[in-house]
PDB file with SEQRES, HELIX, SHEET and CRYST1 records, atoms N, CA, C and O in Angstrom:
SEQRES   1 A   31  UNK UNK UNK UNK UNK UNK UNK UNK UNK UNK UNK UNK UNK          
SEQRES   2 A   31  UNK UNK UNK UNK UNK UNK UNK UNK UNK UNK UNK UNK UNK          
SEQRES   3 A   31  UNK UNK UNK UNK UNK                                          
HELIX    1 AA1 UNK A    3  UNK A   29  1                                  27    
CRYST1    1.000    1.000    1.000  90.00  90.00  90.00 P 1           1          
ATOM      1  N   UNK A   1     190.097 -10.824 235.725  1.00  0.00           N  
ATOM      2  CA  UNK A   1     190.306 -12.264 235.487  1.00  0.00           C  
ATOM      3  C   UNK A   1     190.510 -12.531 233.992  1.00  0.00           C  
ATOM      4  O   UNK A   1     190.206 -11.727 233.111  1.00  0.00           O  
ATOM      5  N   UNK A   2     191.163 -13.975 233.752  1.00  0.00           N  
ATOM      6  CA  UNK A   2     191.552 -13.740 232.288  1.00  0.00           C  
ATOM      7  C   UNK A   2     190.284 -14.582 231.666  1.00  0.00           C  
ATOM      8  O   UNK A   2     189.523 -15.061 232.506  1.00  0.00           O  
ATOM      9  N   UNK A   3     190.047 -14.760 230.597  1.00  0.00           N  
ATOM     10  CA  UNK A   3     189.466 -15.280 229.927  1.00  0.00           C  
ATOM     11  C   UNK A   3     189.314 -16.822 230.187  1.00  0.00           C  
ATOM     12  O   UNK A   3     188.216 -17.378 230.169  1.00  0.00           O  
ATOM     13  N   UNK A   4     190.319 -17.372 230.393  1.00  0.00           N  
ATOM     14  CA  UNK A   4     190.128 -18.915 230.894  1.00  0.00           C  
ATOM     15  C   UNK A   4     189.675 -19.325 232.203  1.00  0.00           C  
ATOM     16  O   UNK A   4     188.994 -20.286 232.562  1.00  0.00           O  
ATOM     17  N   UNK A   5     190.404 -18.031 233.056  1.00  0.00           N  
ATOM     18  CA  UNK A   5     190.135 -18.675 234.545  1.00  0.00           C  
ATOM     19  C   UNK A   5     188.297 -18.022 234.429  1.00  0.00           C  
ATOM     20  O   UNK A   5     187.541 -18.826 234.974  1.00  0.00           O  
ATOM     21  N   UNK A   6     187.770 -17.138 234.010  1.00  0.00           N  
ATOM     22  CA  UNK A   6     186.317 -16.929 233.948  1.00  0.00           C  
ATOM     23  C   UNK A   6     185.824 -17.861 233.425  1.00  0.00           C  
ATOM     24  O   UNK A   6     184.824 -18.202 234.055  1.00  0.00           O  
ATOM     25  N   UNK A   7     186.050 -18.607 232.385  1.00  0.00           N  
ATOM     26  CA  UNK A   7     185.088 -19.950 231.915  1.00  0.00           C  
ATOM     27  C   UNK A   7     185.223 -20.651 232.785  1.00  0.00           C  
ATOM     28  O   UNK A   7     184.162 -21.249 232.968  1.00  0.00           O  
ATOM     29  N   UNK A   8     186.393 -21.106 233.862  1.00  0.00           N  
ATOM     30  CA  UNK A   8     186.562 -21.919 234.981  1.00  0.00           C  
ATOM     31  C   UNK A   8     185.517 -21.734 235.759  1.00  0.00           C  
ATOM     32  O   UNK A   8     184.930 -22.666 236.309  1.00  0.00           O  
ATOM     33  N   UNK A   9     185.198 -20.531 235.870  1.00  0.00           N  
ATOM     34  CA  UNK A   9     184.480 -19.762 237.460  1.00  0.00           C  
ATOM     35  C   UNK A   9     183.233 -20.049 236.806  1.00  0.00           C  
ATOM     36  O   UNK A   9     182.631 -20.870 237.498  1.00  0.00           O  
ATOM     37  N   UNK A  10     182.558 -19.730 235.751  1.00  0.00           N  
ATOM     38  CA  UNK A  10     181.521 -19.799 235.090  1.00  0.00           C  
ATOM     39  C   UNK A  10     181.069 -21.641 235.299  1.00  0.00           C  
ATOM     40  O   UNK A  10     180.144 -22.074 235.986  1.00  0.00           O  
ATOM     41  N   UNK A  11     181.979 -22.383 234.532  1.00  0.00           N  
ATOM     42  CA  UNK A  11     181.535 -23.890 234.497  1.00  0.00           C  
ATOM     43  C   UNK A  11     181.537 -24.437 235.845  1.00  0.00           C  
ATOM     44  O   UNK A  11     180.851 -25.456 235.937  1.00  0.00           O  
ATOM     45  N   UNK A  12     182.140 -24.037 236.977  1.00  0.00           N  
ATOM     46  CA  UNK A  12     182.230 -24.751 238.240  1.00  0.00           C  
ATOM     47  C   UNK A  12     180.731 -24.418 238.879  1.00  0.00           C  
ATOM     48  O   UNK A  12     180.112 -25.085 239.708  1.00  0.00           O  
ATOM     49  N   UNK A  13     180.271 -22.939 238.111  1.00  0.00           N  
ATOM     50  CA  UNK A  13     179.203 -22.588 238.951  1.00  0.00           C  
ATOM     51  C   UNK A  13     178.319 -23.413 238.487  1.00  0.00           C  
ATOM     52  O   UNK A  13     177.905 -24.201 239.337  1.00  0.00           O  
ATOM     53  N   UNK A  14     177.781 -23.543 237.219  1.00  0.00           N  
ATOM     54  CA  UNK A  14     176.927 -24.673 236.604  1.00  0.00           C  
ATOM     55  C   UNK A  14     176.639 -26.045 237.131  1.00  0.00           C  
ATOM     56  O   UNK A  14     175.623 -26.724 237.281  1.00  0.00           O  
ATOM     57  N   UNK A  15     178.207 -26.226 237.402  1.00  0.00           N  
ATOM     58  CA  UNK A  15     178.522 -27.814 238.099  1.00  0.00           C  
ATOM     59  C   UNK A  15     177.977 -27.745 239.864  1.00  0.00           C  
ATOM     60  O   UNK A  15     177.768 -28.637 240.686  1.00  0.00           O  
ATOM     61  N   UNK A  16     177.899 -26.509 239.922  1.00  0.00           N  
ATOM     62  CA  UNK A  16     177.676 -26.524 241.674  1.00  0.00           C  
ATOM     63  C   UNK A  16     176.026 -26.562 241.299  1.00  0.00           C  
ATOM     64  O   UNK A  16     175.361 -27.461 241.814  1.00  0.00           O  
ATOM     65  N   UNK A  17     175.370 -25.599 240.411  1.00  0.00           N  
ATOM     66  CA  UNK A  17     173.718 -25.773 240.508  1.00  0.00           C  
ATOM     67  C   UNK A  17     173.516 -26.669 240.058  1.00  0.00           C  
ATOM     68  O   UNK A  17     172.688 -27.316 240.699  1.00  0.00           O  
ATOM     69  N   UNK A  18     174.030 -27.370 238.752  1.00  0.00           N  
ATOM     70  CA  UNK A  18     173.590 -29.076 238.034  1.00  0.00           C  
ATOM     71  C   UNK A  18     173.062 -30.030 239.432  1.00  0.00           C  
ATOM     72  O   UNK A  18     171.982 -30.611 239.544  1.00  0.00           O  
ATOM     73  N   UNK A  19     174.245 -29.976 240.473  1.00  0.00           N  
ATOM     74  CA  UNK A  19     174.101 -30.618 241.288  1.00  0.00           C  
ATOM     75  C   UNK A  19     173.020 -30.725 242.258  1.00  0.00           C  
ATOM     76  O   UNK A  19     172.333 -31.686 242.604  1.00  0.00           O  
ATOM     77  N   UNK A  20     173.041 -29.233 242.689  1.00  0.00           N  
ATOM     78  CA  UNK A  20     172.090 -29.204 243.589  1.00  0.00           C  
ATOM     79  C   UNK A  20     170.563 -29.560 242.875  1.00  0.00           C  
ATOM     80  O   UNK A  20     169.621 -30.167 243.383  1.00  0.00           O  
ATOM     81  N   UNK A  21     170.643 -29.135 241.917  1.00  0.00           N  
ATOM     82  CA  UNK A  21     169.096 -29.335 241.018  1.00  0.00           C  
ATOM     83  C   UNK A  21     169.064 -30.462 241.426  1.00  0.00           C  
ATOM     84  O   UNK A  21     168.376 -30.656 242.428  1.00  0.00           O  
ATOM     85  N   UNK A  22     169.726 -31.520 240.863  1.00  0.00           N  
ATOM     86  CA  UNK A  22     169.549 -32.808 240.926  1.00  0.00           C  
ATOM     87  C   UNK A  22     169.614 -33.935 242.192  1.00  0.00           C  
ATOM     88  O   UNK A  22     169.301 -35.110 242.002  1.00  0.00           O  
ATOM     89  N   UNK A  23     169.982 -33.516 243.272  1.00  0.00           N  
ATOM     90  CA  UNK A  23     170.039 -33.942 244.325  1.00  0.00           C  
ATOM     91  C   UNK A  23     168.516 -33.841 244.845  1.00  0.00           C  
ATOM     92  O   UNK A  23     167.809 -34.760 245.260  1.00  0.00           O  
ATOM     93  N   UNK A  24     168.102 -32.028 244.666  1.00  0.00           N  
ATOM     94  CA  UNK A  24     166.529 -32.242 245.193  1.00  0.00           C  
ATOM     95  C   UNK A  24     165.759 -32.692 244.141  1.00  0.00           C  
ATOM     96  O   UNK A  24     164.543 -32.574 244.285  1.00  0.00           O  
ATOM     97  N   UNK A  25     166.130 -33.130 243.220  1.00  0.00           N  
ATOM     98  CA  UNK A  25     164.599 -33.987 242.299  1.00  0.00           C  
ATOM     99  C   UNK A  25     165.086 -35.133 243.059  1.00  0.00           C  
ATOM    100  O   UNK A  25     164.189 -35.256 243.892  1.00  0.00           O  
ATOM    101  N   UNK A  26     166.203 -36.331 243.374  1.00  0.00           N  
ATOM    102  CA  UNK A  26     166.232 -37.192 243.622  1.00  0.00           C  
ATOM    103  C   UNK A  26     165.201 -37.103 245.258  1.00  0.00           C  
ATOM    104  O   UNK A  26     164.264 -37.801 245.646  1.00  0.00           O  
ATOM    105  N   UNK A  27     165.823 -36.066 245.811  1.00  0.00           N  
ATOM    106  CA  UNK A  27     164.867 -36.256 247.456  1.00  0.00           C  
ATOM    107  C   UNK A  27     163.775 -35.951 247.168  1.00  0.00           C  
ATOM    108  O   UNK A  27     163.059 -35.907 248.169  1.00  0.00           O  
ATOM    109  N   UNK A  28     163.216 -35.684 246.165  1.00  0.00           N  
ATOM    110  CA  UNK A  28     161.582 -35.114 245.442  1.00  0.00           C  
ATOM    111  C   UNK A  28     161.236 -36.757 245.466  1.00  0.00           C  
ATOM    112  O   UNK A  28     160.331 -37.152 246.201  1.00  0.00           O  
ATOM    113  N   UNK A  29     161.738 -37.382 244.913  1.00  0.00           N  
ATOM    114  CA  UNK A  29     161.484 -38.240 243.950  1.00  0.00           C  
ATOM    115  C   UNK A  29     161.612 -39.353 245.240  1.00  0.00           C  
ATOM    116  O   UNK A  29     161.379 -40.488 244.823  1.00  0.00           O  
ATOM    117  N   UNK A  30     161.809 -39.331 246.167  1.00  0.00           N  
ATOM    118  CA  UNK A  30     161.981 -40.405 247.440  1.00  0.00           C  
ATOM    119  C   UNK A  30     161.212 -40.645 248.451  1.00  0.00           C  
ATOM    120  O   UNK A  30     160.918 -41.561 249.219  1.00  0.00           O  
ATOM    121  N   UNK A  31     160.870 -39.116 248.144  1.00  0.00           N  
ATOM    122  CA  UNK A  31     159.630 -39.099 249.277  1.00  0.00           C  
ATOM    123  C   UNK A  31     158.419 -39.480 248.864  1.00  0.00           C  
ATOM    124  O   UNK A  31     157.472 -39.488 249.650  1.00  0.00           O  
TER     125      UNK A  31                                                      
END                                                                             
């Protein structure tokens, strides 16, 4: 892979756990 499309693959993955982190503090945070 080249150098750009790996920072792609790298930042999408971040963006996929950012999310999930934050989805379960919100259902943390509801119950």
């Amino acid at each position: 892979m080249s150098r750009s499309a790996n920072a792609i693959f790298v930042l999408a993955l971040w963006v996929c756990l950012l999310t999930l982190w934050l989805s379960s503090r919100a259902n943390n945070s509801l119950t």
